[in-house]
N, C-alpha and C positions, 0 to 999 in steps of 0.2 A: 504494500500500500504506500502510494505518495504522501510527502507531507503537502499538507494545503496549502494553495498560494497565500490565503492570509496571513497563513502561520509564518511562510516564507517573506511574506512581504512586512512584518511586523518586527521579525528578526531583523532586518536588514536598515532599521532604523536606532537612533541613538535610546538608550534606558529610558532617558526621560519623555521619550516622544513614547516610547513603545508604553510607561504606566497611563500616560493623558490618554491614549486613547485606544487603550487595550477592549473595554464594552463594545465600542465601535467595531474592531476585529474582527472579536467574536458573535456580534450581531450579524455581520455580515456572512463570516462563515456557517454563522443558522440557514441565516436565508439564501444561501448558497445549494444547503441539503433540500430546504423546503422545494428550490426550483427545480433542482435533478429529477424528487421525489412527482412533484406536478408533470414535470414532461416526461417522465418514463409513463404514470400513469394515461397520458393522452397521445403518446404512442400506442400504448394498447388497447386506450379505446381507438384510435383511428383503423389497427388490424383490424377488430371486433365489429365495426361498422363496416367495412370493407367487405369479409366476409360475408354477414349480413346481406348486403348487396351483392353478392354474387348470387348466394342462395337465393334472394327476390331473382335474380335475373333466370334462373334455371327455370324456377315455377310459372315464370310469365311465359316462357321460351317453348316450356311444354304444353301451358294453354293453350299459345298462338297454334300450336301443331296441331292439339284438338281441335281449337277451332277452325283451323283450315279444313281439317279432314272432315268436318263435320256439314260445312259450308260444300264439298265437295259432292258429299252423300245427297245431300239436299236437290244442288242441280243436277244430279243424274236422277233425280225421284221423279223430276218435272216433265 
């Protein structure tokens, strides 16, 4: 596992800058996790919906084929 850029970028300043505003950091590094945590989740909804839509496309796709064939029976009855 990496260290986080915060982490990385907080070190990389003088003691007294890194206690002023050490909250700040670590806030940032919260809402850092909370964003991964959001876009990994609406990645999986976008598979999930994707999917979804495929399966609508099958069910409409076999309709269409009923109803073509069905359309077909009709004008040979006439």
């Amino acid at each position: 596992m990496t260290t986080s850029f915060w982490k990385t970028a907080a070190a990389a300043l003088p003691p007294a800058v890194q206690r002023r505003y050490a909250a700040e950091f670590e806030a940032a590094e919260r809402l850092e996790r909370v964003l991964d945590l959001f876009l990994a989740a609406g990645s999986s909804a976008r598979i999930a919906l994707a999917k979804s839509c495929q399966a609508i496309a099958l069910v409409l796709r076999a309709t269409a084929r009923f109803l073509d064939a069905a359309a077909r029976r009709l004008a040979l009855t006439h």
